[in-house]
C-alpha positions as CSV (number, residue, x, y, z in Angstrom):
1,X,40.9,-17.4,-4.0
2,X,38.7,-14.4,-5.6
3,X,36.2,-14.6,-7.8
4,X,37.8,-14.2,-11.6
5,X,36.3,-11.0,-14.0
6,X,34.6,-14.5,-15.8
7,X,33.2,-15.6,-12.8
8,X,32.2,-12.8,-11.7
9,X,30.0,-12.3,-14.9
10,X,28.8,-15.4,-15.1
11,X,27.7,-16.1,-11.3
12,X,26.0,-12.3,-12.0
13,X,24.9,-13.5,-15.1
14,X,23.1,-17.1,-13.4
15,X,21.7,-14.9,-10.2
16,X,19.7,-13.1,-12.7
17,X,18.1,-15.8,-14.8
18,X,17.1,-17.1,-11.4
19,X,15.7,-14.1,-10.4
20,X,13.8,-13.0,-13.4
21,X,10.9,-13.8,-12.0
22,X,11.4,-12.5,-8.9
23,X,11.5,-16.1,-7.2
24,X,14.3,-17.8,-6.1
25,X,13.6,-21.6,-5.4
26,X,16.1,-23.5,-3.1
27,X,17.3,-25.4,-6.2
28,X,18.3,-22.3,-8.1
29,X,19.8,-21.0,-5.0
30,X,22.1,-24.5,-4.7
31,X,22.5,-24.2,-8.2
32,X,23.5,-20.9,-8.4
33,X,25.8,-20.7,-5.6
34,X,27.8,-24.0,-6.1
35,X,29.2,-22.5,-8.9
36,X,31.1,-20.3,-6.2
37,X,32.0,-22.9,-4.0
38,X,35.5,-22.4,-2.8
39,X,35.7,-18.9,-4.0
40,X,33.0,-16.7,-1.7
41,X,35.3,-16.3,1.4
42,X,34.0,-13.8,5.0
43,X,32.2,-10.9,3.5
44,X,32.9,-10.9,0.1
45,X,30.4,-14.2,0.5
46,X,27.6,-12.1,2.8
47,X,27.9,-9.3,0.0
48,X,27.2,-12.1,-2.6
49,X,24.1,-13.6,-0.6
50,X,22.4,-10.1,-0.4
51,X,23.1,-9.4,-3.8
52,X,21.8,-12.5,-5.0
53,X,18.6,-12.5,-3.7
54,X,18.0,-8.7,-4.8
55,X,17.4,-8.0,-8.7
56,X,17.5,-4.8,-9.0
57,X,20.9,-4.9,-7.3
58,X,22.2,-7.6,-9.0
59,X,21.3,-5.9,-12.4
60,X,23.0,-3.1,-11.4
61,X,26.0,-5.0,-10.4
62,X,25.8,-6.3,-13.2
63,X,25.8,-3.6,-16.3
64,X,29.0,-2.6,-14.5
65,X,30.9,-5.7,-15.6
66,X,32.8,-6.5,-18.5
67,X,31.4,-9.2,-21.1
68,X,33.5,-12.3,-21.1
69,X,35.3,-13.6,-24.2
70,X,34.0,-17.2,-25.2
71,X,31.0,-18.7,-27.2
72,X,27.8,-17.1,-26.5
73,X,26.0,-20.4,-27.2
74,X,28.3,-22.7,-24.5
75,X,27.9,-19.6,-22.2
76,X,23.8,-19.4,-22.5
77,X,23.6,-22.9,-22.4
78,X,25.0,-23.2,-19.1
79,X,22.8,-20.3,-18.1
80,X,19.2,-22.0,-19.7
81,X,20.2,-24.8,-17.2
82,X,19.2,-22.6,-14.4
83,X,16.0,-21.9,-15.7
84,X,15.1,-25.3,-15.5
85,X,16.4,-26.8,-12.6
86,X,12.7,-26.5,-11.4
87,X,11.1,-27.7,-14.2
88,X,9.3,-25.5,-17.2
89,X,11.1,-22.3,-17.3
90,X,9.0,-18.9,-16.7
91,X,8.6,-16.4,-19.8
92,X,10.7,-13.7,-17.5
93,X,13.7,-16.0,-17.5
94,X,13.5,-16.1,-21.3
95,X,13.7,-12.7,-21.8
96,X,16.1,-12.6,-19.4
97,X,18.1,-14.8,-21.2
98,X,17.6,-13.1,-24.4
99,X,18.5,-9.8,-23.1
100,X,21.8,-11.9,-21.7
101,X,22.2,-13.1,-25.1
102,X,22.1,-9.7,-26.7
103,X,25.1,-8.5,-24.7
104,X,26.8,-11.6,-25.8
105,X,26.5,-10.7,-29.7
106,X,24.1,-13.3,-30.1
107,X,20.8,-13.1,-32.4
108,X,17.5,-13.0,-31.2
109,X,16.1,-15.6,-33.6
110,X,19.3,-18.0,-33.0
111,X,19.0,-17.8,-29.1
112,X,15.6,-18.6,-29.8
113,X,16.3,-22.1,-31.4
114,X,19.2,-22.8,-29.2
115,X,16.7,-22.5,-26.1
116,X,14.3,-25.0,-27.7
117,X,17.2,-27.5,-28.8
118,X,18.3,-27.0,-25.0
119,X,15.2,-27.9,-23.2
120,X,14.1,-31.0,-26.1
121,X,17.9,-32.2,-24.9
122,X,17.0,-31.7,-21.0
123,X,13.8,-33.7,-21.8
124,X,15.0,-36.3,-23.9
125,X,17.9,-36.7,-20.9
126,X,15.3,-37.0,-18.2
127,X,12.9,-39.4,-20.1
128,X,16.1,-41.9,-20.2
129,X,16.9,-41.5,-16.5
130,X,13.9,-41.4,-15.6
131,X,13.7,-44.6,-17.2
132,X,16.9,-46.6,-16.3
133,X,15.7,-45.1,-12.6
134,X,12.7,-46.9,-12.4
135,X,14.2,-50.3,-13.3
136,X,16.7,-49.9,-10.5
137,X,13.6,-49.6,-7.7
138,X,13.5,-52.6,-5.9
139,X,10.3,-54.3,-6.4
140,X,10.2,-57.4,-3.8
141,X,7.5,-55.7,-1.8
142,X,5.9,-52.4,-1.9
143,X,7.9,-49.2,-3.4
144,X,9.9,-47.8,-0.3
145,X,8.6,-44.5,0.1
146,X,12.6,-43.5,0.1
147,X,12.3,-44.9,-3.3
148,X,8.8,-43.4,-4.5
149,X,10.3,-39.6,-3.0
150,X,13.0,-39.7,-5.3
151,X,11.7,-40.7,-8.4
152,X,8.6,-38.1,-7.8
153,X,11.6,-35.3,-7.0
154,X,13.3,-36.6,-10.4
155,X,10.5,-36.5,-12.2
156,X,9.4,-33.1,-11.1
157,X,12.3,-31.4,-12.3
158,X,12.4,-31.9,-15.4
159,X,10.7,-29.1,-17.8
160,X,8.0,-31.5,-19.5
161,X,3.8,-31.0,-19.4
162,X,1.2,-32.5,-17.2
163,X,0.8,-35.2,-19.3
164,X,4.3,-36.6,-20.5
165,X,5.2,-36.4,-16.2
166,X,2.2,-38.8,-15.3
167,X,3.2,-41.2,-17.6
168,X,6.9,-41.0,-16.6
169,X,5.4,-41.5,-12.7
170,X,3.7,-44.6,-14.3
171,X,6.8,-46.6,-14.8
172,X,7.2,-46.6,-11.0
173,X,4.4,-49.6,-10.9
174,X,5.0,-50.7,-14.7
175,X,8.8,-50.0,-15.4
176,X,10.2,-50.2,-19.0
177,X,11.3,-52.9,-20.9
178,X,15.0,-53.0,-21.1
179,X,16.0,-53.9,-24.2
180,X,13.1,-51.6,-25.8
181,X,15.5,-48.9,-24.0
182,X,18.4,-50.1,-25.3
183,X,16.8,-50.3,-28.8
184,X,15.7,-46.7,-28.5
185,X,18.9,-45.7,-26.9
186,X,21.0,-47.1,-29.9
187,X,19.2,-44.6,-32.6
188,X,20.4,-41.6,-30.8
189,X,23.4,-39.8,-32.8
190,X,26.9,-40.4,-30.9
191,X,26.7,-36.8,-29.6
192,X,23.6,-37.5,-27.6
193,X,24.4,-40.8,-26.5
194,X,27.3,-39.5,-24.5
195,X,25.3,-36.8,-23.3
196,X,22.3,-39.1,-22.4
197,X,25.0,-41.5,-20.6
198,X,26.5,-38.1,-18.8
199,X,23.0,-37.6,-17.8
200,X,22.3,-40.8,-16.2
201,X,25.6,-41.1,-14.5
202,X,24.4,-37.5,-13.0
203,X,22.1,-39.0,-11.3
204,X,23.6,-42.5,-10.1
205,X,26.3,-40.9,-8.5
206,X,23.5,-39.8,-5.8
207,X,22.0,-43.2,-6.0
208,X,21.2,-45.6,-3.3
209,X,21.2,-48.1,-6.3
210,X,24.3,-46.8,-7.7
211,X,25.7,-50.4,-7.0
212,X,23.2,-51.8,-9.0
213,X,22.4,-49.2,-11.6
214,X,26.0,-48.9,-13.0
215,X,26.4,-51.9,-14.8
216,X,22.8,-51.3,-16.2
217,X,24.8,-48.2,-17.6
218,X,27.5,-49.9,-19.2
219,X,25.0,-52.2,-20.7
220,X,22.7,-49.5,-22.1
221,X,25.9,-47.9,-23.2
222,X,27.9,-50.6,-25.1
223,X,24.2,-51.2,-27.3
224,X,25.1,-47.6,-28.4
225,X,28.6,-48.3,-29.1
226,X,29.9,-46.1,-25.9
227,X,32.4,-47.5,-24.4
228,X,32.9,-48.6,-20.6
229,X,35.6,-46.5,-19.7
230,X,33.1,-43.5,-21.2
231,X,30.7,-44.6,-18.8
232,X,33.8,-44.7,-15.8
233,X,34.7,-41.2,-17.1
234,X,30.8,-39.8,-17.0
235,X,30.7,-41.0,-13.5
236,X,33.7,-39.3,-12.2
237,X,33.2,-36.0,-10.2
238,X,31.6,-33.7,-12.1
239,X,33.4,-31.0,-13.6
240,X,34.7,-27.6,-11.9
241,X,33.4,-24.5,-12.8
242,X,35.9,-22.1,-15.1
């Protein structure tokens, strides 16, 4: 099945906030290209590899498209994820994103705020994975280095300083107390509960301690007041792309 005139502007539209700064990373590449799983077919899918790894191409390609209908906030939310799939986001994909954001109607000064609501969230996300994470590592013996690998690679993605990511790393020999994270966790708004929750599932699905981590989940959830067939429905396949 062909790419839609939407999806076609929007997987033109993620290619170049990953190539604003001239540097694709593997994870933007998976990132990007996932969202045309199942529609890039023979060469139609080489034409799409050449052009994504080419801005001045895709840009082109792009200012011959036709801007999608929808809410410019949902739309340059999904594409601010891109930007930080890697961790801290390079000033090339802002402007990027503004320049995006201008085609879309929407303000300079709003995008703005939007993009630093976006990456607190992403943080704020990540701190609690990171956290219910570390409490699933088994701690018998010594940290597996399985174990150790993918906390580091957790940790590493997410857009925070130097600072805030050695003290997440920390919890790998001194984990959290759970019910101080459940404390915390219940003074979050109902909105970002059930996006913290989404965020955590995100990453349990992948789990070797899935097993284990989801009715850590449930528990953290229900001291929030989110129920445990939320929890079943955040860790359900995720959802297509439109």
């Amino acid at each position: 099945m062909p790419l839609s005139e939407k999806q076609e502007w929007m997987l033109s539209a993620f290619g170049l906030i990953a190539l604003a700064d001239r540097v694709l990373t593997g994870n933007e590449a998976t990132r990007v290209l996932s969202y045309a799983k199942g529609h890039l077919e023979g060469e139609e899918e080489f034409i799409w590899m050449d052009r994504l790894t080419d801005l001045d191409a895709l840009q082109a390609h792009f200012a011959t498209l036709t801007v999608p209908e929808g809410d410019a906030k949902e739309i340059l939310e999904q594409l601010w994820a891109i930007a930080l799939v890697d961790g801290e986001a390079s000033m090339a994909e802002v402007k990027m994103l503004e320049r995006i954001g201008r085609k879309l109607g929407a303000k300079g000064p709003d995008i703005s705020r939007w993009r630093k609501s976006w990456t607190t969230r992403v943080i704020e996300d990540g701190s609690y994975t990171a956290q219910l994470m570390a409490l699933l590592i088994p701690r018998e013996d010594e940290i597996s280095s399985e174990d150790r690998a993918y906390y580091e690679q957790l940790i590493d993605g997410l857009p925070i300083n130097l600072g805030r990511r050695k003290k997440l790393l920390r919890l790998l020999e001194r984990p959290p107390k759970f019910e101080q994270l459940k404390a915390e966790f219940a003074k979050l708004t109902d909105e970002r509960r059930l996006e913290v929750v989404g965020a955590i599932a995100r990453q349990l699905r992948r789990s070797t301690h899935r097993q284990r981590g989801v009715p850590m989940l449930v528990e953290l959830a229900a001291a929030g007041g989110v129920t445990e067939d939320q929890v079943k429905a955040a860790l359900a396949a995720p959802k297509a792309a439109s």
